[in-house]
Structure formats: structure tokens, C-alpha cells
LOPA-853228 format. One line per 2 residues: for each residue x, y, z of C-alpha. Coordinates in pm, 1 decimal, decimal comma. Layout:
<atoms>
X Y Z  ... $
</atoms>
This chain:
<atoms>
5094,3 -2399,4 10711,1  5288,5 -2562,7 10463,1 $
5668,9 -2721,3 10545,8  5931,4 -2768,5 10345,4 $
6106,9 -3113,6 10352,1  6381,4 -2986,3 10116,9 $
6474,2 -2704,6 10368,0  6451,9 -2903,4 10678,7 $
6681,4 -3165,8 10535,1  6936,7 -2888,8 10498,4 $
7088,4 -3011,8 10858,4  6992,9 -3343,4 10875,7 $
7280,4 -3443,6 11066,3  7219,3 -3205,2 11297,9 $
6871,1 -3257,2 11317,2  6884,1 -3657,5 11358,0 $
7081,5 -3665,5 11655,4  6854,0 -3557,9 11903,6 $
6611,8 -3879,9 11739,9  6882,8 -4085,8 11765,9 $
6944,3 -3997,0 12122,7  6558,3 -4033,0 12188,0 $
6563,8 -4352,7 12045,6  6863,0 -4506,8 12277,3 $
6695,3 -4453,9 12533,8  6402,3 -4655,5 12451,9 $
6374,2 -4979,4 12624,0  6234,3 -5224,2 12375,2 $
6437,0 -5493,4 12303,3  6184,1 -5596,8 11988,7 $
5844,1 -5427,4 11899,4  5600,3 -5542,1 11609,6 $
5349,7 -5167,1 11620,9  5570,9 -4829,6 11607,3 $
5486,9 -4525,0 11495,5  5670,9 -4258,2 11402,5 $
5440,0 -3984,3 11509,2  5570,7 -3659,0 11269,3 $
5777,5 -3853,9 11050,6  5906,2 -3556,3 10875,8 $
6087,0 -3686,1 10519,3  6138,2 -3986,6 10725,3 $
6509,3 -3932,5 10851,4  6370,1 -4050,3 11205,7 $
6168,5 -4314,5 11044,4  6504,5 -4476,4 10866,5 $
6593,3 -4487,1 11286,5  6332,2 -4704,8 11400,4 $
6342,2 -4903,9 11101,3  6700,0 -5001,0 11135,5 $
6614,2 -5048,3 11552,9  6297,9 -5284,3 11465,5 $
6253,0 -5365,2 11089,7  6082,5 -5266,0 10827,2 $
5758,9 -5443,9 10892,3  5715,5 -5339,4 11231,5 $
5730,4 -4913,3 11170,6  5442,8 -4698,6 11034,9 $
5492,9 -4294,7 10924,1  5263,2 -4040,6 11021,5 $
5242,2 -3684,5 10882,9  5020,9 -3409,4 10839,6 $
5246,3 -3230,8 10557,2  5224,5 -3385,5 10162,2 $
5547,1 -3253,3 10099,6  5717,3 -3453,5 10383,8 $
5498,6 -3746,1 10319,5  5582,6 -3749,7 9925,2 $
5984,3 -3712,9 10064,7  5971,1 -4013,7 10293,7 $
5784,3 -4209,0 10058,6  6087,9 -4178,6 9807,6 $
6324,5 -4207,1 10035,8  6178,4 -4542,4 10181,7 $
6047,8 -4711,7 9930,2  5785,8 -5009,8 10045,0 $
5729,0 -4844,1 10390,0  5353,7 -4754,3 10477,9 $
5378,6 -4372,8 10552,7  5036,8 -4183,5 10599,8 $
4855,4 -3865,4 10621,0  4711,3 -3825,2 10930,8 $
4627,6 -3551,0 11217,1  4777,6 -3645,9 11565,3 $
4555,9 -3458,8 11752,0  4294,3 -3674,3 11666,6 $
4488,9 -4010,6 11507,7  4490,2 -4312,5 11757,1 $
4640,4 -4651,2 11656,7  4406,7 -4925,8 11586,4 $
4566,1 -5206,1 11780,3  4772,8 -5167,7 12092,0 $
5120,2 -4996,7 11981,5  5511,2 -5126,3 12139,0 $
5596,8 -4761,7 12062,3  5490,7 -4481,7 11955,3 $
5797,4 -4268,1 11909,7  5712,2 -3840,2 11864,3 $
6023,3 -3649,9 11798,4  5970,0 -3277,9 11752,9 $
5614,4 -3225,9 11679,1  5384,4 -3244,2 11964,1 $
5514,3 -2895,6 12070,1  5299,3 -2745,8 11763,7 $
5004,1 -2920,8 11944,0  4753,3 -2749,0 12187,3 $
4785,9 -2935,6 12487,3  5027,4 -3188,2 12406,9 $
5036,0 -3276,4 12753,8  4655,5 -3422,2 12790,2 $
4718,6 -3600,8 12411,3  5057,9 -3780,0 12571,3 $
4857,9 -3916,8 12847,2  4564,0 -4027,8 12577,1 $
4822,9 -4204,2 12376,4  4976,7 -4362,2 12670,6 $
4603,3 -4551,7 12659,1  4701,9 -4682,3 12328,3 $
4998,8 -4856,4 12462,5  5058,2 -5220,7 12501,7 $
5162,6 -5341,6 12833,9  5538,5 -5230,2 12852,0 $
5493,0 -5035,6 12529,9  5657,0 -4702,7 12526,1 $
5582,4 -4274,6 12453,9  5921,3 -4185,5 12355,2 $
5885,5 -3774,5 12299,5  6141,1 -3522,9 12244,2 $
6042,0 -3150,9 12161,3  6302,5 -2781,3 12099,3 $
6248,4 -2611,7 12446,0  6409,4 -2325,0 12258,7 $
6114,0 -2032,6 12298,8  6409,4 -1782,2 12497,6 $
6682,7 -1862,6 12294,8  6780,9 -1541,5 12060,6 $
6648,4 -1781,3 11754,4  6303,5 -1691,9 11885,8 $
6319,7 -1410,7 12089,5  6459,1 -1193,4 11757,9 $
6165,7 -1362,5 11557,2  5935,3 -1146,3 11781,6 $
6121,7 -798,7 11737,3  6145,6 -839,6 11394,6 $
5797,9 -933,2 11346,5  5732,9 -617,3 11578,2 $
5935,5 -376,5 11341,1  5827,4 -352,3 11033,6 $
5565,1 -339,8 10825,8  5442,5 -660,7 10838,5 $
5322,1 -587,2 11231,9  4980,8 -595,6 11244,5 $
5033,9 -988,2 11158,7  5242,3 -1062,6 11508,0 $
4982,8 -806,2 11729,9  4958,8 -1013,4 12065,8 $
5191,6 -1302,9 11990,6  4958,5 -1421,3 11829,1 $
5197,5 -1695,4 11630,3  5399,8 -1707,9 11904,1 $
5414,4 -2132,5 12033,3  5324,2 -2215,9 12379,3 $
5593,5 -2264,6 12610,6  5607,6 -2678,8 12761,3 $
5512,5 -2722,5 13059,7  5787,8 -2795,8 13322,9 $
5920,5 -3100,1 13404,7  5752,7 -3202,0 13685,6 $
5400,0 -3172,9 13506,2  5532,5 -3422,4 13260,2 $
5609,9 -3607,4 13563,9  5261,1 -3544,1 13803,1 $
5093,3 -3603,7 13470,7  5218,0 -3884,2 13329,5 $
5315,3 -4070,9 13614,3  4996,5 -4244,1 13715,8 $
4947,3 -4404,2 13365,3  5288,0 -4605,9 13327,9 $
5537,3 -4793,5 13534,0  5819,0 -4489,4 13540,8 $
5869,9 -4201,3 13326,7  6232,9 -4048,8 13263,3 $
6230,3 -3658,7 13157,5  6573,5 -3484,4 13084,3 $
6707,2 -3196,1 12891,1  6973,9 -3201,1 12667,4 $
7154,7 -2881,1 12494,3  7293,6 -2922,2 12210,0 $
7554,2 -2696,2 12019,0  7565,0 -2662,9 11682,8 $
7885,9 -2483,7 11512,0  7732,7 -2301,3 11206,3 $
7940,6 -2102,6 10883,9  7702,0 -1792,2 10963,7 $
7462,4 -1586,1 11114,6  7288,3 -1652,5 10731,3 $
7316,5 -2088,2 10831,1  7119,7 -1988,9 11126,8 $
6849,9 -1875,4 10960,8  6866,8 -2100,6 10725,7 $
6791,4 -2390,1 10984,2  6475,4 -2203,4 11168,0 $
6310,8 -2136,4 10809,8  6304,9 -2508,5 10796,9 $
6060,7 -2445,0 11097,7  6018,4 -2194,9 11346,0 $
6057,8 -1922,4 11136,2  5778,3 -2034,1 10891,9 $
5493,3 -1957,4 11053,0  5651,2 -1582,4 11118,0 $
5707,1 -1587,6 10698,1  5412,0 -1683,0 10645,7 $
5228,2 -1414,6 10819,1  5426,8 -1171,7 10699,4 $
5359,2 -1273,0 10347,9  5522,0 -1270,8 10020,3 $
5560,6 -908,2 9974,9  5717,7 -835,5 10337,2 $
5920,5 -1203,9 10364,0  6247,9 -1076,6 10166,1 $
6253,1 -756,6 10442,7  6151,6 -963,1 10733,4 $
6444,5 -1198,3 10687,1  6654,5 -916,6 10615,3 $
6547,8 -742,4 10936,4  6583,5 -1102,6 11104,9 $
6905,5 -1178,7 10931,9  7117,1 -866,0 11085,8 $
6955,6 -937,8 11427,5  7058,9 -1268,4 11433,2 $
7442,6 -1156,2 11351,8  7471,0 -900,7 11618,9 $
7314,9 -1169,3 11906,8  7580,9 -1466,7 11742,5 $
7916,3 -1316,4 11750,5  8180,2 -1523,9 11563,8 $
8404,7 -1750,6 11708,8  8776,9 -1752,6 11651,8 $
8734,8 -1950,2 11338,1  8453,2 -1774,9 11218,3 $
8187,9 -1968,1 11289,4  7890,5 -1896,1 11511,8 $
7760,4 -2111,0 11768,9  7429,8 -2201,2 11784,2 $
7249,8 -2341,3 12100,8  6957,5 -2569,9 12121,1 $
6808,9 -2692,9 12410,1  6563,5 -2999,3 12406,7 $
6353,1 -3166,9 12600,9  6292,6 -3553,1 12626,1 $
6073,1 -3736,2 12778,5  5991,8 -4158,3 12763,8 $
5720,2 -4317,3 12964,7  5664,9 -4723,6 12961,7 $
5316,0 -4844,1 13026,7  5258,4 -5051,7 13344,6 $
</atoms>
């Protein structure tokens, strides 16, 4: 699956914040190894760069695209292709910093606590991850991919992400690798123009896999489909704009 850097930078603002919350609550006064684990077109990476310099913070992404955008956007800053499912940093790391990506991973949980090995003493997993799968965002990406068409694609939920686990696996799990862990959900409301800004942000990523699948032919009358669900379940508010919720999950464990 290919991303889009260009559409996901469509809210940056709105998509930084929940880094930049992730990142204050990091507790590293100074750090010489981070890694920005999903670095995206490197909005989060500009973060931890201003947090801990430029020669201390490495980029890491799967997607060209995002990789060629960071790169531009952060000139002189080593940003590199890599799968995190299997990528492990050479040396000890101070942090490695993951903020939303390790929920497209199977069994993020078990890969947290493996990265936790890669830790320095006192180093930190700083993780944060859209805990979003029953708002009407997702939930109307299943009807529509149920209604049309395009069906046979969605049989099962089959592109449907795994839920994360509660909070007190994070906790059970984590907990006997580092000194303390700290898990916490935030929501976080987003005022939008339209039902159409809505899905403008999930194309940027949770509706791509469902566009995808339904392929070029079908994706004008999925997102059609989409589109008027999405309008009914986000009623205006008095100024006219709709109100979009989005709950996320954080969690940051120091090494013992």
C-alpha cells in the first residue's frame, strides 16, 4: 500500500499535536540515538530535532513518497527506508519515539517489548497510536465497503485493523522490562469546514487501504457512498462546521 505524504500533510497542524504531546512527556533531558520510528514527511521528525539536535535524530519509513518528502523538507538529516517489524537499532538507542504507526503492525505489542531490548539504560519507547476503530470514521468505512459493488473486496473484514489491546496489557506487558510505564488516552476534537474535510483527513490514511481495494473503477462511488454517510453521522454545528473526534492512545516506557 502506497501513502500519500501530500494528502496527509493536508492537517498537519492537526496531526502534529498529538506528537508534540507524545514528545512532552518524554523524560530525556539530552539523548545522542533517537529514532523516529514512521517518520511520515518528517513533521514529527522536525519535533525531536528541535528537542535534541540535528545530529542526534534518525528517520525511519517504509513509504518512498514520505521518505523523498522528509528528505526535502530536512535537508542534511539521515532519513531511511526501513521495515519496523524487522529494523532494530545498531547501538543502544536514548529513544526511540513511534507516533502513529505501530497500530498497522501485527502484534505491535510483542515488537514494543523487543525494542524496549534495544534501549539504553534510562532510554525511552515513547508510542502513541488512533484508538479510533468505533468511531463513525471507521465504522461507515465498513458499510460502505459492504454496499456496493466493490464488496467482495471487504468479505470478512478482511482490511479491517486490529483493535489495541487494552491498557492494562500495555501495562502487564511492558512492565517487567523498564523502570515504570505511563499509558493514557487523550481525545482530541477537531472542528472541520465539512463532512467532505473529514474525508479528506482519513484518505490521508485509514481510508486508503478501503480505496485501494475497491480499486480505481469503484473509488469515485465508494467515496461517494462514504461521503453522504459521513454527513448524516456529523451533523453541523451552529457555525457550520462539523466536529470531528479522535481518540488516541499513548503510551512511554523508560528502561530500568
Amino acid at each position: 500500500m502506497a501513502w500519500s505524504a501530500t494528502q496527509y500533510l493536508k492537517f498537519e497542524e492537526e496531526r502534529t499535536r498529538p506528537a508534540r504531546d507524545l514528545l512532552a512527556q518524554v523524560p530525556l533531558g539530552e539523548a545522542r540515538r533517537v529514532y523516529d520510528l514512521g517518520c511520515g514527511p518528517g513533521n514529527s521528525t522536525e519535533l525531536l530535532i528541535g528537542r535534541f539536535g540535528k545530529g542526534a535524530v534518525t528517520g525511519l519509513d517504509s513509504d518512498a513518497d514520505m521518505l523523498d518528502k522528509a528528505r526535502a523538507r530536512l535537508p542534511g538529516t539521515p532519513f531511511v527506508a526501513a521495515d519496523l517489524s524487522t529494523w532494530r537499532p545498531e547501538a543502544p538507542a536514548d529513544l526511540l519515539y513511534a507516533n502513529a504507526v505501530l497500530q498497522w503492525l501485527p502484534d505491535h505489542l510483542t515488537l514494543m517489548e523487543s525494542l524496549i531490548d534495544h534501549l539504553a539504560p534510562g532510554g525511552v519507547l515513547a508510542v502513541q497510536m488512533p484508538d479510533n476503530l468505533d468511531e463513525p470514521t471507521h465504522l461507515l468505512m465498513e458499510e460502505t465497503g459492504a454496499a456496493g459493488p466493490w464488496a467482495p473486496a471487504f468479505a470478512g473484514g478482511r482490511l479491517r485493523r486490529a483493535r489495541l489491546p487494552s491498557p492494562a496489557a500495555y501495562l502487564e506487558r511492558l512492565t517487567p522490562k523498564t523502570a515504570r510505564v505511563n499509558v493514557w488516552h487523550t481525545v482530541y476534537y477537531h472542528p472541520m469546514a465539512d463532512a467532505e474535510a473529514i474525508v479528506e483527513w482519513v484518505k490521508g490514511t485509514g481510508l486508503r487501504p478501503y480505496l485501494d481495494a475497491a480499486g480505481k473503477e469503484h473509488a469515485p462511488a465508494f467515496l461517494a457512498d462514504y461521503t453522504t454517510r459521513i454527513a448524516r453521522a456529523y451533523p453541523p454545528m451552529a457555525d457550520g462546521r462539523v466536529l470531528l473526534r479522535f481518540p488516541r492512545l499513548f503510551v512511554v516506557a523508560v528502561k530500568a
